[in-house]
PDB file with one MODEL, atoms N, CA, C and O in Angstrom:
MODEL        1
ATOM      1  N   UNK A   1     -84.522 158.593 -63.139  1.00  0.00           N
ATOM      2  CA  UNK A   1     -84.075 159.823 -63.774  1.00  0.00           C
ATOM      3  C   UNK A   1     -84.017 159.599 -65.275  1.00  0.00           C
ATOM      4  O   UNK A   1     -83.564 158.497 -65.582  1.00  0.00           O
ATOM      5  N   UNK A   2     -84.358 160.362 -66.246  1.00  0.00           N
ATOM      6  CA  UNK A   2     -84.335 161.011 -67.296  1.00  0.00           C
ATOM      7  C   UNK A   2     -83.190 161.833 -67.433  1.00  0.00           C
ATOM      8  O   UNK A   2     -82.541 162.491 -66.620  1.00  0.00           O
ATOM      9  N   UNK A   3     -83.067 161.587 -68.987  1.00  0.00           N
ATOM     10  CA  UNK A   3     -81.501 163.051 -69.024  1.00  0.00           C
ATOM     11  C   UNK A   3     -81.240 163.090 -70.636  1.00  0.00           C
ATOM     12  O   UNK A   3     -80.528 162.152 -70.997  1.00  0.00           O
ATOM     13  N   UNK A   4     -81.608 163.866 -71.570  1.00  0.00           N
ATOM     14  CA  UNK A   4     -80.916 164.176 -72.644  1.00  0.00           C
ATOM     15  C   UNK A   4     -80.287 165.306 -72.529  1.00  0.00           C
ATOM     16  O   UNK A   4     -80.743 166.266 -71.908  1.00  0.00           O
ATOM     17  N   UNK A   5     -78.879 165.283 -73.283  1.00  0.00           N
ATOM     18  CA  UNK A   5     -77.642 166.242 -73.231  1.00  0.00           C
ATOM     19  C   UNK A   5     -77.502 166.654 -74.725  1.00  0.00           C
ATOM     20  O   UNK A   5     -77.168 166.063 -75.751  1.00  0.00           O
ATOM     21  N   UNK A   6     -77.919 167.978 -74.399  1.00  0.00           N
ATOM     22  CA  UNK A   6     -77.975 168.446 -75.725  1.00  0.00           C
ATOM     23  C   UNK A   6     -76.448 169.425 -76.037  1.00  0.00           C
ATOM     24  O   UNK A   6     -75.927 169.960 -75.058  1.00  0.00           O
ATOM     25  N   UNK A   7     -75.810 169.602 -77.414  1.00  0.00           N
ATOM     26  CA  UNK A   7     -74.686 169.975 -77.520  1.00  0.00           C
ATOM     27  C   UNK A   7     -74.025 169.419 -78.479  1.00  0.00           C
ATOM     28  O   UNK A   7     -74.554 168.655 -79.285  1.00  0.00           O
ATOM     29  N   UNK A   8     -72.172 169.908 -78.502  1.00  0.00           N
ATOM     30  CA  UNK A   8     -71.513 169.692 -79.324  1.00  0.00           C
ATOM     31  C   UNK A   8     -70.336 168.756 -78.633  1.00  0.00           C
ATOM     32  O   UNK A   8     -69.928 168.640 -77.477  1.00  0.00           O
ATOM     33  N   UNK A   9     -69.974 168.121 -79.945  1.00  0.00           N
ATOM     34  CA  UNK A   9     -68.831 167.103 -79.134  1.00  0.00           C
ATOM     35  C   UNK A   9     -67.712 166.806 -80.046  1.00  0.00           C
ATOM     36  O   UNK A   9     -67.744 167.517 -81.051  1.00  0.00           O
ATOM     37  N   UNK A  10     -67.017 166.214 -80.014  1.00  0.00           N
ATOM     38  CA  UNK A  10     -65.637 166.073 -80.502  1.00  0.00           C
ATOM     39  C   UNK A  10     -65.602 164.649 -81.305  1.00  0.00           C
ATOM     40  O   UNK A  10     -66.579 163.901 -81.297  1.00  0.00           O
ATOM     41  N   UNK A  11     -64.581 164.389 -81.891  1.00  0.00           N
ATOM     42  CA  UNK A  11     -64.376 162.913 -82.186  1.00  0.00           C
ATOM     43  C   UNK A  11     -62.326 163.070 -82.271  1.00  0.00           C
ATOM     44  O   UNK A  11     -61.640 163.847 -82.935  1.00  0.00           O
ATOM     45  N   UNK A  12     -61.911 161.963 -81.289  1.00  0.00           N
ATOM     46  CA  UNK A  12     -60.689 161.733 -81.153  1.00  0.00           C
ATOM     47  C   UNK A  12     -59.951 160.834 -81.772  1.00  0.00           C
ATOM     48  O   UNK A  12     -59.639 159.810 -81.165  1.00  0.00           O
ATOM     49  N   UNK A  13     -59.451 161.090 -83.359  1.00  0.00           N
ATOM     50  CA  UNK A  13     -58.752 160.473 -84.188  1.00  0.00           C
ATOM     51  C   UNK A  13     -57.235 160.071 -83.740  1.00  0.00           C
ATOM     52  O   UNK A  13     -56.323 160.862 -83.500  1.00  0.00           O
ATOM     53  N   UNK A  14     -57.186 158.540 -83.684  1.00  0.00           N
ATOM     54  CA  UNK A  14     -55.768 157.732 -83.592  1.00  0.00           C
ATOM     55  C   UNK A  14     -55.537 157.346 -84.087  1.00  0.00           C
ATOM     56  O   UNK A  14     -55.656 156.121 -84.136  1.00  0.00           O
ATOM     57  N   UNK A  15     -54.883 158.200 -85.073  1.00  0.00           N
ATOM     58  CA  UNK A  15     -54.265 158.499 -86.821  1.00  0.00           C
ATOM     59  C   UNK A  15     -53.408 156.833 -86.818  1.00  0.00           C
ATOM     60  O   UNK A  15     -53.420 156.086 -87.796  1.00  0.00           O
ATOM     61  N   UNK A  16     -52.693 156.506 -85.468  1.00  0.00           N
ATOM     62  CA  UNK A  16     -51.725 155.547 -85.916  1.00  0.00           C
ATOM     63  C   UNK A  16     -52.622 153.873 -86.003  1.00  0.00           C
ATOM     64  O   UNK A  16     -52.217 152.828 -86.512  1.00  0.00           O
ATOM     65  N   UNK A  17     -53.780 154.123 -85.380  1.00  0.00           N
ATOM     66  CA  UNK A  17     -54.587 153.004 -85.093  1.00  0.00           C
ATOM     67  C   UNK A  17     -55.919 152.998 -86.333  1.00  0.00           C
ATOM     68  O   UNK A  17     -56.754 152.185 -86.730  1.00  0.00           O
ATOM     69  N   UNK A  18     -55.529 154.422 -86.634  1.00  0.00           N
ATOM     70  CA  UNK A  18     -56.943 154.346 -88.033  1.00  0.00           C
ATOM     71  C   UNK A  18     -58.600 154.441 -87.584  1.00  0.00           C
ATOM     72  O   UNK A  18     -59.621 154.170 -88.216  1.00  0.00           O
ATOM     73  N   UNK A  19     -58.347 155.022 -86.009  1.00  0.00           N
ATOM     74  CA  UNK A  19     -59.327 154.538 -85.570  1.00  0.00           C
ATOM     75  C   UNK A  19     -59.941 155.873 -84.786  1.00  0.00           C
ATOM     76  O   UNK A  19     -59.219 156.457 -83.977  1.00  0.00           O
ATOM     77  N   UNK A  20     -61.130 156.281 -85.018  1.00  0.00           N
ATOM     78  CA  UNK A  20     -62.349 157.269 -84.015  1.00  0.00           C
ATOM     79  C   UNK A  20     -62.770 156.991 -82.832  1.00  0.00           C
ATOM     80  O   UNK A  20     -63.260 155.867 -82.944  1.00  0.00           O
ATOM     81  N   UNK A  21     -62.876 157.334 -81.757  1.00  0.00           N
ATOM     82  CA  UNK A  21     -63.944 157.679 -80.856  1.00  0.00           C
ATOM     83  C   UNK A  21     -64.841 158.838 -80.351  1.00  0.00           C
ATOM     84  O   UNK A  21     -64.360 159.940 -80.086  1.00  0.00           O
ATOM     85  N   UNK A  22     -66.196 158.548 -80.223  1.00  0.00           N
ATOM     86  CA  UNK A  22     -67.049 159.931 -80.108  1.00  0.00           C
ATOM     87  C   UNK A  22     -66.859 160.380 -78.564  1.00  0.00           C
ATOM     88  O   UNK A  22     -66.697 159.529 -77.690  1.00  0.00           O
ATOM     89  N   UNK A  23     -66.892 161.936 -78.242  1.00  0.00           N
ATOM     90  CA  UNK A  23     -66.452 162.006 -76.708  1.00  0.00           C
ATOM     91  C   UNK A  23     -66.816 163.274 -76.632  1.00  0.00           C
ATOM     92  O   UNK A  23     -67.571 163.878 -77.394  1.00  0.00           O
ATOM     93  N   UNK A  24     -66.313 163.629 -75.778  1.00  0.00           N
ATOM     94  CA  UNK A  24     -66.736 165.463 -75.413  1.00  0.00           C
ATOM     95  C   UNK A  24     -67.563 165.042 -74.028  1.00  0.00           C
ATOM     96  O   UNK A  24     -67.689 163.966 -73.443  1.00  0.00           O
ATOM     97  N   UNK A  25     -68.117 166.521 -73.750  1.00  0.00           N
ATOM     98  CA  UNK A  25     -68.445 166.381 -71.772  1.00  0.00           C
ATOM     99  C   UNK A  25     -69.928 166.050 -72.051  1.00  0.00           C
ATOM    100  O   UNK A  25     -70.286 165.271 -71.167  1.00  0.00           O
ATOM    101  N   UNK A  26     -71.175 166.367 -73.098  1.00  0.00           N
ATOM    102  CA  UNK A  26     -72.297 166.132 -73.114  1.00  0.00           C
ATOM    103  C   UNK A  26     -72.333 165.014 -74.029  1.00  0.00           C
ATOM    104  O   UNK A  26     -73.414 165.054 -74.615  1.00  0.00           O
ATOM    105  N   UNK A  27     -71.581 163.957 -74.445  1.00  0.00           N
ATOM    106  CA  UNK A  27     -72.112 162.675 -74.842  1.00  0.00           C
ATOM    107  C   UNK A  27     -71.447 161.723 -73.312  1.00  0.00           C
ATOM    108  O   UNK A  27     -71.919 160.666 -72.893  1.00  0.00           O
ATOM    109  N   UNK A  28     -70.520 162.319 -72.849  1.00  0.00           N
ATOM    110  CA  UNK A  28     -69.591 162.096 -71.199  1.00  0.00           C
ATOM    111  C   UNK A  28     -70.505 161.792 -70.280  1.00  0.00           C
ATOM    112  O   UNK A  28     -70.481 160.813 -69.535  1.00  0.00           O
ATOM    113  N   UNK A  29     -71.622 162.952 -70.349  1.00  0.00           N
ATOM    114  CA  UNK A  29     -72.563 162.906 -69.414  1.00  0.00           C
ATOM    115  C   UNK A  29     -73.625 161.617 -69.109  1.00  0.00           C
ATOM    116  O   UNK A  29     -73.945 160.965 -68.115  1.00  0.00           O
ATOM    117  N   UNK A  30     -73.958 161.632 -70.441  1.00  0.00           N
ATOM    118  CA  UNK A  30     -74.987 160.953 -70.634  1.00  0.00           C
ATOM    119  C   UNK A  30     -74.343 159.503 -70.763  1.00  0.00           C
ATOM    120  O   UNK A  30     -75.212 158.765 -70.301  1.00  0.00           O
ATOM    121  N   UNK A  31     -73.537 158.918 -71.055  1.00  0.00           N
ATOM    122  CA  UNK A  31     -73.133 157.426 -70.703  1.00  0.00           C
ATOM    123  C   UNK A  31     -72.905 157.331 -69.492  1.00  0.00           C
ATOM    124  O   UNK A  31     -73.172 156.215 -69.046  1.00  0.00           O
ATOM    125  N   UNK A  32     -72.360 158.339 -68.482  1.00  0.00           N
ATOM    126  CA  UNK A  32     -72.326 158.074 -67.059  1.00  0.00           C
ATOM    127  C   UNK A  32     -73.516 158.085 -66.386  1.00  0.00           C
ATOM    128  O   UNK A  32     -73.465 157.544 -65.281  1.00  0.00           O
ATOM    129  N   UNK A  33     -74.625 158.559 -66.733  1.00  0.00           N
ATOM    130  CA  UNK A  33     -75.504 158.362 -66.239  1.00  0.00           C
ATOM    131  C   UNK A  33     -76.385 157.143 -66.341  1.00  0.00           C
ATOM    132  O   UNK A  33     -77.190 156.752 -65.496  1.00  0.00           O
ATOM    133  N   UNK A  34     -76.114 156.626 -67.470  1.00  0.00           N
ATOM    134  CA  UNK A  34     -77.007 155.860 -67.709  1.00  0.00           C
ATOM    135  C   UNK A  34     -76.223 154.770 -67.337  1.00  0.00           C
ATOM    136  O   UNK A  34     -76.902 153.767 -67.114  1.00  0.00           O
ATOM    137  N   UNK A  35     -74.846 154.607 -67.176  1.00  0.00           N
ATOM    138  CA  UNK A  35     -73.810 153.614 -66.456  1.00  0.00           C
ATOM    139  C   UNK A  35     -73.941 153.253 -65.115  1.00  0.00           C
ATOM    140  O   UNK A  35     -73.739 152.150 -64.606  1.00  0.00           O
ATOM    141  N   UNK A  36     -74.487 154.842 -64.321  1.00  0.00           N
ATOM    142  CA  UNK A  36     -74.815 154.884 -62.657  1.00  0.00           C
ATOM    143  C   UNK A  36     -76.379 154.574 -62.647  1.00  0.00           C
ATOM    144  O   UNK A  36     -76.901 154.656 -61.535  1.00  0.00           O
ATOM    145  N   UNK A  37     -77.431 154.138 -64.000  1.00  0.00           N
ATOM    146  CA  UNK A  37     -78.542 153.755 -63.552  1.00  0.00           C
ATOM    147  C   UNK A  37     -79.604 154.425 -63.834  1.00  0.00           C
ATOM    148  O   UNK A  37     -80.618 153.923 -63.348  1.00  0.00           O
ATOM    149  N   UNK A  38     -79.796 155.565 -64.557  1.00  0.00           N
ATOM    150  CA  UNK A  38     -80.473 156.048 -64.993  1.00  0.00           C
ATOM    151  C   UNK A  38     -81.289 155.646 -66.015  1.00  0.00           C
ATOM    152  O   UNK A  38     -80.794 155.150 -67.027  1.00  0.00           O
ATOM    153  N   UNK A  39     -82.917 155.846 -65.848  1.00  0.00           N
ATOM    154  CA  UNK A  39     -84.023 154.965 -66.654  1.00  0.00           C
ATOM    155  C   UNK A  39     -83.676 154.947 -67.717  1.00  0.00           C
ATOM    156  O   UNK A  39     -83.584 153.950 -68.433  1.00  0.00           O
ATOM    157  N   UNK A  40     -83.266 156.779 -68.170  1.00  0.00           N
ATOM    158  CA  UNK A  40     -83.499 156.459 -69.552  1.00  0.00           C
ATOM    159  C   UNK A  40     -82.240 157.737 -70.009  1.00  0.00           C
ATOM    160  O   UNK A  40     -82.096 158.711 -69.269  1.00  0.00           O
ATOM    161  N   UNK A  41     -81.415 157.582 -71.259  1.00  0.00           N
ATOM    162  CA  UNK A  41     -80.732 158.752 -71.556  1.00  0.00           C
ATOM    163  C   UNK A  41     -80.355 159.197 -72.811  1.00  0.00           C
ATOM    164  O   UNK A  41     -80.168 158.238 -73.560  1.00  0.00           O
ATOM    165  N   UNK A  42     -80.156 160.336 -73.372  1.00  0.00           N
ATOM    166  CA  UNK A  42     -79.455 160.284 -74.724  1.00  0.00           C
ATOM    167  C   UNK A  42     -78.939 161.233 -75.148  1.00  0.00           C
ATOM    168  O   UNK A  42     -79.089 162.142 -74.332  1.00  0.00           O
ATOM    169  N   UNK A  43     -78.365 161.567 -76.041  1.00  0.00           N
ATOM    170  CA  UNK A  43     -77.527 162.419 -76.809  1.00  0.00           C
ATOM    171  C   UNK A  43     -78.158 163.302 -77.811  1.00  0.00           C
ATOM    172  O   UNK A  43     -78.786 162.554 -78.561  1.00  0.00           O
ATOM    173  N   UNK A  44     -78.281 164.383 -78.145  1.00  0.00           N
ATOM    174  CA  UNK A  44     -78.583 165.130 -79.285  1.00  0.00           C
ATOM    175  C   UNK A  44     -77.740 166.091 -79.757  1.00  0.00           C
ATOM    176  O   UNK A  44     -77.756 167.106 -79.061  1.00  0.00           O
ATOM    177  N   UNK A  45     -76.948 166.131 -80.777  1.00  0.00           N
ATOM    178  CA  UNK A  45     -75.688 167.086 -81.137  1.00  0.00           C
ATOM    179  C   UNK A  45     -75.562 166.808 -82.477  1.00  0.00           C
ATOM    180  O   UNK A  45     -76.319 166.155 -83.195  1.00  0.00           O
ATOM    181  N   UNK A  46     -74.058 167.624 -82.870  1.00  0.00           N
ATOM    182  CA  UNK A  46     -73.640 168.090 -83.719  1.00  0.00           C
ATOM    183  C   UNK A  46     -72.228 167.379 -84.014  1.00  0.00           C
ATOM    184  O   UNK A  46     -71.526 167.196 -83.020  1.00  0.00           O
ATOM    185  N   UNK A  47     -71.693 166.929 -85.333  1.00  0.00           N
ATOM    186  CA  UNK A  47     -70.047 166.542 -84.771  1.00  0.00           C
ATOM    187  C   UNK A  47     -69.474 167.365 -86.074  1.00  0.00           C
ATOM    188  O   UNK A  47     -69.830 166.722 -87.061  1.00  0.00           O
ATOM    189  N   UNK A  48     -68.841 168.353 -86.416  1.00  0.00           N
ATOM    190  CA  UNK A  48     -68.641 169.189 -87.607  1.00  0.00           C
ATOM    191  C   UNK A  48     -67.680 168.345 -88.531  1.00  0.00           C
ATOM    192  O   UNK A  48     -68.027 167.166 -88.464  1.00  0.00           O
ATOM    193  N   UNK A  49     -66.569 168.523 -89.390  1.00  0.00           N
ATOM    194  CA  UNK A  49     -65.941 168.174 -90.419  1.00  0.00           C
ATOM    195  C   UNK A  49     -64.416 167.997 -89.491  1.00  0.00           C
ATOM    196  O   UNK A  49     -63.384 167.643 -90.061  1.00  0.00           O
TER     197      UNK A  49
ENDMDL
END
């Protein structure tokens, strides 16, 4: 299987740790898939201000 997830996503700031992570349900998607085995996968989006 093949799979790019196209869309918008979030980034979850832990103001006390200084620290980002990228997330939302279509970058979600696509690491689980490619976690359960999938040939090939990726992301194409947007992350705003």
């Amino acid at each position: 299987m093949r799979l790019i997830g196209i869309g918008d996503n979030v980034v979850d700031y832990y103001q006390d740790q200084g620290v980002m992570y990228p997330g939302g349900n279509v970058l979600n998607v696509a690491v689980a898939a490619k976690r359960s085995g999938a040939e090939a996968c990726a992301y194409l989006g947007i992350t705003g201000r």
